[in-house]
C-alpha positions as CSV (number, residue, x, y, z in Angstrom):
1,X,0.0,0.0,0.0
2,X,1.2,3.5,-0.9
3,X,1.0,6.2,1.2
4,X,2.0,10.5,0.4
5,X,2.2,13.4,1.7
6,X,0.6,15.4,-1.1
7,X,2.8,18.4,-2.8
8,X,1.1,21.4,-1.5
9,X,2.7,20.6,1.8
10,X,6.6,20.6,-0.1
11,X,8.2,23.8,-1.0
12,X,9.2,21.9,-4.0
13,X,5.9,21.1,-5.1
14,X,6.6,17.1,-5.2
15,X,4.8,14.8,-3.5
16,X,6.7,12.2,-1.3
17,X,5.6,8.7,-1.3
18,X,6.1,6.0,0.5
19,X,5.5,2.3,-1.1
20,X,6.9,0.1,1.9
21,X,9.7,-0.2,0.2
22,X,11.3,3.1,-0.5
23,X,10.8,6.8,-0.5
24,X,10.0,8.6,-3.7
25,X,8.9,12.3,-4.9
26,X,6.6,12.2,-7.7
27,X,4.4,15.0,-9.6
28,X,1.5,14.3,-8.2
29,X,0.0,12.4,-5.3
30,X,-0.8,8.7,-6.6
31,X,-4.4,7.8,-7.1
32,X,-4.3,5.3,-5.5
33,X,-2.0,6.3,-2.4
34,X,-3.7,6.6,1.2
35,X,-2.9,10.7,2.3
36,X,-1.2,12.3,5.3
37,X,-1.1,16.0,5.9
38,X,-4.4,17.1,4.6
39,X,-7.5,16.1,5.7
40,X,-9.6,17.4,3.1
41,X,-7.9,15.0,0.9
42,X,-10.6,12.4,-0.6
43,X,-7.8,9.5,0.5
44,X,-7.1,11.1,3.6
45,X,-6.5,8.6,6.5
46,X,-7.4,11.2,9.1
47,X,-10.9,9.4,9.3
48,X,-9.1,6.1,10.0
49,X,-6.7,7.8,12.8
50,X,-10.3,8.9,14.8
51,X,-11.9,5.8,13.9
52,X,-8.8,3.7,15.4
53,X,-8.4,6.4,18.3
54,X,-4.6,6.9,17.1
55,X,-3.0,10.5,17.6
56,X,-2.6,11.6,13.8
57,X,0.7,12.4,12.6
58,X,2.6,15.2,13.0
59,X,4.5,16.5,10.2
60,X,5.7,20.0,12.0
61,X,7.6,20.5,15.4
62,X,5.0,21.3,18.0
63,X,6.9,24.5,18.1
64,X,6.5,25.5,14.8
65,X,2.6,24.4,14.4
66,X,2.2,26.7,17.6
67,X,4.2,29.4,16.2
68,X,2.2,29.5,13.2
69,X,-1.1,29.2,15.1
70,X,-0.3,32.8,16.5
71,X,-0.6,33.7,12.6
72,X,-3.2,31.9,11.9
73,X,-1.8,29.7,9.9
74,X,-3.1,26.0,10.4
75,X,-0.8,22.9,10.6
76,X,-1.7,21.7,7.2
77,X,-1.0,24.8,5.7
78,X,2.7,24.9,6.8
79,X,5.1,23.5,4.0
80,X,6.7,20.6,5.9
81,X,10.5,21.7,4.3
82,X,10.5,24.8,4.8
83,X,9.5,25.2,8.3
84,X,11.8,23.0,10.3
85,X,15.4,21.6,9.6
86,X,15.7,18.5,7.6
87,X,16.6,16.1,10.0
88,X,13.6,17.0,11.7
89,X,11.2,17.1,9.1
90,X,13.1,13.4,7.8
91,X,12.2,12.2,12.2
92,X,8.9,13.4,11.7
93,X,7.9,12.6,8.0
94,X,9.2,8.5,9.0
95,X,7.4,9.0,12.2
96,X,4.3,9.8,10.4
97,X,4.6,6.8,7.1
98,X,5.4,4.3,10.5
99,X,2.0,5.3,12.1
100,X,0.2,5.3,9.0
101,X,0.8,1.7,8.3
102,X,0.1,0.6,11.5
103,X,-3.3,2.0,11.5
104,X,-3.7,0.7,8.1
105,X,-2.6,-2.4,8.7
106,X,-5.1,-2.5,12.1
107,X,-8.4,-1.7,10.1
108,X,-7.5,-3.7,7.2
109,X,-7.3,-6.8,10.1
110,X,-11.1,-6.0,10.7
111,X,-12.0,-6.3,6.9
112,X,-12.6,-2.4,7.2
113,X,-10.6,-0.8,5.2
114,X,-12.4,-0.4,1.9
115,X,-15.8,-0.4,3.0
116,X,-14.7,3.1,5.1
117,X,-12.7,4.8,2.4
118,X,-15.8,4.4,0.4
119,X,-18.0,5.9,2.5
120,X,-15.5,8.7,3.0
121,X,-15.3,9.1,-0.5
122,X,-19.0,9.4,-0.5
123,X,-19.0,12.4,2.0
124,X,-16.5,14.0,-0.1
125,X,-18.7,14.6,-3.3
126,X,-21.1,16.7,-1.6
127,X,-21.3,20.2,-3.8
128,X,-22.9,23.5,-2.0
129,X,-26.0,23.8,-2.3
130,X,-28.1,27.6,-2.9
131,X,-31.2,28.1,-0.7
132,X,-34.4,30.8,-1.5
133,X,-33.1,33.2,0.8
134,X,-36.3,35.8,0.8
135,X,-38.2,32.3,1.5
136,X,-35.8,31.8,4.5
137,X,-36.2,34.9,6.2
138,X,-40.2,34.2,5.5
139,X,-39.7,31.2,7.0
140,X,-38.1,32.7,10.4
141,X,-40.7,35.7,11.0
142,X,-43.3,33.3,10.2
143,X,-41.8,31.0,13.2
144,X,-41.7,28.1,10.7
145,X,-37.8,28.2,11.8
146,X,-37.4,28.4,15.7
147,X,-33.8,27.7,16.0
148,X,-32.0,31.2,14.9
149,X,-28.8,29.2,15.2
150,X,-29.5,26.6,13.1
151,X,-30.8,29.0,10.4
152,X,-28.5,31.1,10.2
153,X,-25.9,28.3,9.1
154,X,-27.8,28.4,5.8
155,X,-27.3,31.9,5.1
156,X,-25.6,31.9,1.3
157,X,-21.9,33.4,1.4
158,X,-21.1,36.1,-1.3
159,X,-21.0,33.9,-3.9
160,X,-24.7,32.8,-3.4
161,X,-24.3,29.5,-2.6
162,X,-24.2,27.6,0.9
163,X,-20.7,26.5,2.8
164,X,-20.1,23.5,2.0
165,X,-21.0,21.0,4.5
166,X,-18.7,18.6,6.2
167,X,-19.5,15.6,7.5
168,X,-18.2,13.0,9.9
169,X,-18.6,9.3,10.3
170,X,-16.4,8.9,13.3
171,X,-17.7,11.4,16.4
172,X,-19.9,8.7,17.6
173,X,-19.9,5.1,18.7
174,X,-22.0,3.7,15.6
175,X,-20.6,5.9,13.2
176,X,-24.3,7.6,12.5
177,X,-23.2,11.1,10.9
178,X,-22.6,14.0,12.3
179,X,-22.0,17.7,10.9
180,X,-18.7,19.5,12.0
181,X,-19.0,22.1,9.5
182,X,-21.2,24.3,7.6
183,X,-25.5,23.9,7.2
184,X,-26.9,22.1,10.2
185,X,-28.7,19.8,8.0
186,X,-29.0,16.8,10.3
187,X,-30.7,18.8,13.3
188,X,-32.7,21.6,10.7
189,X,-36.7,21.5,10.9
190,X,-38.1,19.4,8.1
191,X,-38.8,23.1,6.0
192,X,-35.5,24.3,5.4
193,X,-35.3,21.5,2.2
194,X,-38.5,22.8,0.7
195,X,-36.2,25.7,1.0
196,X,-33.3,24.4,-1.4
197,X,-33.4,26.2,-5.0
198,X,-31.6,24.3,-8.2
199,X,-28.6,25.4,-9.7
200,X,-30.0,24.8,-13.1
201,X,-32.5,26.5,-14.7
202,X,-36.2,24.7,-14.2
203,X,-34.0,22.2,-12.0
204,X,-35.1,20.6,-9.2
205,X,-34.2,19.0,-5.8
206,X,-34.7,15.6,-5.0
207,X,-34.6,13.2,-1.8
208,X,-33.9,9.7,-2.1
209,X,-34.5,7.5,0.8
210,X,-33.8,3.9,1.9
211,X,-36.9,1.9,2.5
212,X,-37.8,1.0,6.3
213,X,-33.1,0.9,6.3
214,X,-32.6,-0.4,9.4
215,X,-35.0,-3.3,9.8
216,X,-34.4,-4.6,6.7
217,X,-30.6,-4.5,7.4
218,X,-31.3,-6.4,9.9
219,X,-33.7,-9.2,8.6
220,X,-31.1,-9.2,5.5
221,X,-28.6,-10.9,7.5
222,X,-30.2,-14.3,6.8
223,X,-33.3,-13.4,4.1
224,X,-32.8,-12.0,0.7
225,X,-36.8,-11.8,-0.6
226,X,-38.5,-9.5,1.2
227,X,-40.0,-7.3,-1.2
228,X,-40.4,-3.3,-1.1
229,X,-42.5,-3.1,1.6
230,X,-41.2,-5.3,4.9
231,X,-44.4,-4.7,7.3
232,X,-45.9,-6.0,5.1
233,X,-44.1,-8.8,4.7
234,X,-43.6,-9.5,8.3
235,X,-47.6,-9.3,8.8
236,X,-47.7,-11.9,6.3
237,X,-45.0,-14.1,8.8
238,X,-46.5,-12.9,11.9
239,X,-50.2,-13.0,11.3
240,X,-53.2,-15.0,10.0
241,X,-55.2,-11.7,9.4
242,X,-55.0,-8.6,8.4
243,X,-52.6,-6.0,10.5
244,X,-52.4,-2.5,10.6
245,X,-49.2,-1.2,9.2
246,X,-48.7,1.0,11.9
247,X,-49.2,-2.0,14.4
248,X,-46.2,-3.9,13.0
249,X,-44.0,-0.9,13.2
250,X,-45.0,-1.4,17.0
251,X,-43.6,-4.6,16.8
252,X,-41.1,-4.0,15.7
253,X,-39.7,-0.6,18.3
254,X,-40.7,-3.2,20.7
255,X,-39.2,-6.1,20.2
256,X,-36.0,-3.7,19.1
257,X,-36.0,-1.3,21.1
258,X,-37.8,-2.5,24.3
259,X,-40.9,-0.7,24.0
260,X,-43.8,-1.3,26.6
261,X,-45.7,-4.4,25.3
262,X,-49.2,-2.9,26.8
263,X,-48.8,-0.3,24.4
264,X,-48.3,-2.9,21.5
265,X,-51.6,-4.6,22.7
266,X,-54.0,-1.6,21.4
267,X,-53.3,-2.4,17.3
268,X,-53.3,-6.3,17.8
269,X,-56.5,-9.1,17.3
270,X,-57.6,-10.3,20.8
271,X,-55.9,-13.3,22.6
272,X,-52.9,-12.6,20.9
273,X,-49.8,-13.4,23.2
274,X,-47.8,-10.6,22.5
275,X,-44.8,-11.9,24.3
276,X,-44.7,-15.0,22.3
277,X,-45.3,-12.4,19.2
278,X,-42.2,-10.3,20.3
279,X,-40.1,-13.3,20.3
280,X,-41.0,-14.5,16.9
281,X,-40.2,-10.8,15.4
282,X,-36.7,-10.8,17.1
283,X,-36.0,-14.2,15.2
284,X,-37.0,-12.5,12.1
285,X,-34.4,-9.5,13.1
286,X,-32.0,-11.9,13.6
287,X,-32.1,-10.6,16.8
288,X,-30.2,-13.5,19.1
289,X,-27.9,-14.2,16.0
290,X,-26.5,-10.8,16.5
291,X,-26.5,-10.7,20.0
292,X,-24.9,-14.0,20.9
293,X,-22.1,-13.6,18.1
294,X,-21.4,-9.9,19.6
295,X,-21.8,-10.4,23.2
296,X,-18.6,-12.9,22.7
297,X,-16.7,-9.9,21.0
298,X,-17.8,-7.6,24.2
299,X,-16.9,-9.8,27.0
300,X,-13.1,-10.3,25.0
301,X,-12.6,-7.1,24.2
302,X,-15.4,-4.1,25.1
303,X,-15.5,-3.9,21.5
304,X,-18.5,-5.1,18.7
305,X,-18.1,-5.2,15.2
306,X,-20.8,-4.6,12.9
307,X,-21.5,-6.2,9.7
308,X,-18.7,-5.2,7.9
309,X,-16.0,-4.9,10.7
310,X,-16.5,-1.6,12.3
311,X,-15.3,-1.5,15.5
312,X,-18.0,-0.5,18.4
313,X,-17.8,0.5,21.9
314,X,-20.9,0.0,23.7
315,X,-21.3,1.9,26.2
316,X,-22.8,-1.1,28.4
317,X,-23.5,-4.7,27.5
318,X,-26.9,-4.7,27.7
319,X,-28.1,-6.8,24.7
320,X,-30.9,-4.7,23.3
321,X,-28.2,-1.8,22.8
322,X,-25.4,-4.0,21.0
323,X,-28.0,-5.0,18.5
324,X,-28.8,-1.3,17.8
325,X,-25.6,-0.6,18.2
326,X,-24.8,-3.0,15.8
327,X,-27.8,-2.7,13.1
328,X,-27.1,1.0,13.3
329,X,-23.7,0.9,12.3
330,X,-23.8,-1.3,9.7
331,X,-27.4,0.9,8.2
332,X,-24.7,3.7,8.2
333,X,-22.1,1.7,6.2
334,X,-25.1,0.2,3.6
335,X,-26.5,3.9,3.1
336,X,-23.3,5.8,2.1
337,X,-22.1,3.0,0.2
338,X,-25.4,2.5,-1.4
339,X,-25.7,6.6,-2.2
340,X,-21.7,6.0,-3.9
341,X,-23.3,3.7,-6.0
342,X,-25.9,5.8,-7.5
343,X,-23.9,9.0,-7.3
344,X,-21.2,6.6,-10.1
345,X,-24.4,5.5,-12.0
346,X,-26.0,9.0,-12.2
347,X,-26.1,11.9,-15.0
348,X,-22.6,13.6,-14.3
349,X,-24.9,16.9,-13.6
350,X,-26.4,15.5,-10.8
351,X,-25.0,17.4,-7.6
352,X,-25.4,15.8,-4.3
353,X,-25.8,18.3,-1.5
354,X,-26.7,16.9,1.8
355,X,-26.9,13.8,3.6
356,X,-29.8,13.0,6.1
357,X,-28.8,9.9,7.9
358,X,-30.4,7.6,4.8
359,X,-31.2,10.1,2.8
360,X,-29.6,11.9,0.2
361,X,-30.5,15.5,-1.4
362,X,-29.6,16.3,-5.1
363,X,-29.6,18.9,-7.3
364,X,-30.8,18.2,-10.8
365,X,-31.0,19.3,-14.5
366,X,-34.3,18.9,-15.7
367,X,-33.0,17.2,-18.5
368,X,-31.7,14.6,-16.3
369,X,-34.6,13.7,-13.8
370,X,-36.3,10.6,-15.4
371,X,-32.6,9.0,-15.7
372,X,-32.0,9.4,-12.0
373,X,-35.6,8.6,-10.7
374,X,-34.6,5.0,-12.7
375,X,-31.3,4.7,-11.0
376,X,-32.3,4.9,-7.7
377,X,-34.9,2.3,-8.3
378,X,-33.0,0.1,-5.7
379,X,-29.1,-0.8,-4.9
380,X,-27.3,-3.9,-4.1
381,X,-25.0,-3.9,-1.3
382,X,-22.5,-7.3,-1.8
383,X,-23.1,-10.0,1.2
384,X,-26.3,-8.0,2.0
385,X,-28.6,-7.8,-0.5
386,X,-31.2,-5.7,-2.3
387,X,-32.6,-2.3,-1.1
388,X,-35.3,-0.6,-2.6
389,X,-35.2,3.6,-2.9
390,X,-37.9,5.9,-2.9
391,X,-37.5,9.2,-4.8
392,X,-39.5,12.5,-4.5
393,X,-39.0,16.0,-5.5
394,X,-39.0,18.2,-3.0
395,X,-41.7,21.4,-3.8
């Protein structure tokens, strides 16, 4: 595996690569090399360094990153050679290639590796977005928006578009995103994307959504036919009559999530034993599977690992929480590699904007809309299985 140092961080505007073997300077950073020294960086393995809880690399003297600072100059904007004498840059720069390995070498033990950088590559191909700002500030006086805060991080720079928003995969325990920087998407009142304008004339802005995402990650673990719509197909396991749909979403939180079985009762056909029913839906979810497989991680380590070898740290071992924990984490990993798929099979003007947890905002060219709608039909995610979309434009 390669790994650079990219050239804007080399007053000789080489990059310096590292291929296990030896040291090289080339043009341009490899396609294919794993980064160090700028996070922004589609291949950066900053993500990996917080994931693994390693202290990321530093390329300049604490000294010199602090002396900087008072400039306000960041570290990754300091040119590594011509801040510092060689035979420290050389310390630090080996230091750095040494630590990068081992991390590398750590979540490619779990099976991780690619599965991350993909989904990092998905959060990297966001483009900013342009929101009706006369609609905003209706919006706000109208008390549509509560949350000045949170509005205000929508406000269009000079340009007229939005900051772009960054996202992270790695400030919680499941990996369920986060926004560190720019529009508050994630905690925004449901308005602000009726909100969102096109960049193209008589464009529009679409949200596509995984169907029902984390019950049916679960129940894909062992069962591949389950159709576009699961209630339904788990009334059709669980019952002899007809159920409401909204009755065996019930089941569901409860046999998931632990919700209060008296509740449950209300939707159900009389004499049904609800605890026996709550059983049988947790065999559907895989439920024990999961639990007995992970609790054996736990008790070795205080670790899980979800489906595709993310390391999780519960933060007890209560069993209902490892299986969220662990259906959670692996709904993250299905979603962003799911939206990477479509976003490679997509018109090239399509612009993804925002993610939602499992959703996804675009920005479309009229001229491209019936092309997308059809390739967002459903994805397949390897080992897993099929997931059905749905698509709407947003009005």
């Amino acid at each position: 595996m390669k790994i650079a140092i990219p050239e804007t961080r080399f007053v000789k505007d080489l990059a310096l690569v590292d291929d296990s073997i030896s040291f090289s300077w080339k043009a341009i950073t490899p396609s294919d090399a794993f980064v160090i020294g700028d996070s922004y960086h589609q291949r950066s393995l900053a993500p990996v360094f917080e994931l693994l809880e390693i202290e990321k690399p530093k390329l300049v003297s604490k000294s010199n990153a602090k002396s900087f600072e008072l400039l306000g100059v960041s570290e990754e904007e300091i040119l590594i050679d011509g801040a510092q004498s060689s035979k420290k840059m050389i310390s630090l720069v080996k230091s750095g290639f040494n630590t990068s390995r081992m991390a590398l070498e750590d979540i490619q033990n779990l099976g991780y590796l690619d599965i991350f950088m993909e989904s990092q590559r998905t959060l990297k191909r966001l483009e900013r977005a342009i929101v009706d700002m006369s609609a905003l500030k209706s919006a706000i006086g109208d008390k549509k928006i509560k949350n000045i805060s949170i509005a205000k991080t929508f406000f269009p720079m000079r340009d007229g578009f939005l900051k772009l928003p960054k996202y992270s995969i790695t400030k919680t325990l499941t990996g369920r995103m986060t926004i560190v920087d720019g529009p508050q998407m994630l905690t925004a009142p449901k308005v602000i994307r009726s909100l969102l304008k096109s960049s193209y004339p008589g464009g529009k802005i679409a949200q596509i959504d995984f169907i029902s995402h984390e019950p049916r990650t679960a129940m894909l673990l062992t069962e591949k036919n389950l159709g576009k719509d699961i209630y339904e197909h788990l009334a059709e396991k669980l019952f002899d009559q007809k159920v409401s749909r909204t009755a065996v979403k019930k089941l569901v939180l409860c046999a998931v999530y632990g919700a209060s079985e008296s509740t449950l009762k209300k939707g159900l056909p009389a004499g049904v034993d609800v605890k026996k029913l709550v059983n049988k839906t947790k065999k559907i979810l895989n439920y024990d599977m999961v639990v007995k497989e992970q609790i054996k991680n736990y008790k070795k380590s205080g670790k899980i690992y979800n489906f595709f070898g993310r390391p999780i740290t519960p933060q007890e071992g209560r069993e209902s929480l490892i299986f969220n924990n662990y259906i959670q984490s692996t709904a993250v990993d299905v979603a962003l590699n799911g939206f990477g798929k479509i976003l490679d099979r997509a018109p090239k003007r399509v612009r993804p904007i925002f993610f939602i947890h499992d959703a996804m905002l675009v920005d479309i060219h009229p001229e491209d809309i019936n092309d997308f709608k059809n390739a967002c039909k459903s994805i397949f995610i390897e080992k897993l299985g099929e997931f059905p979309l749905d698509f709407q434009i947003l009005e």
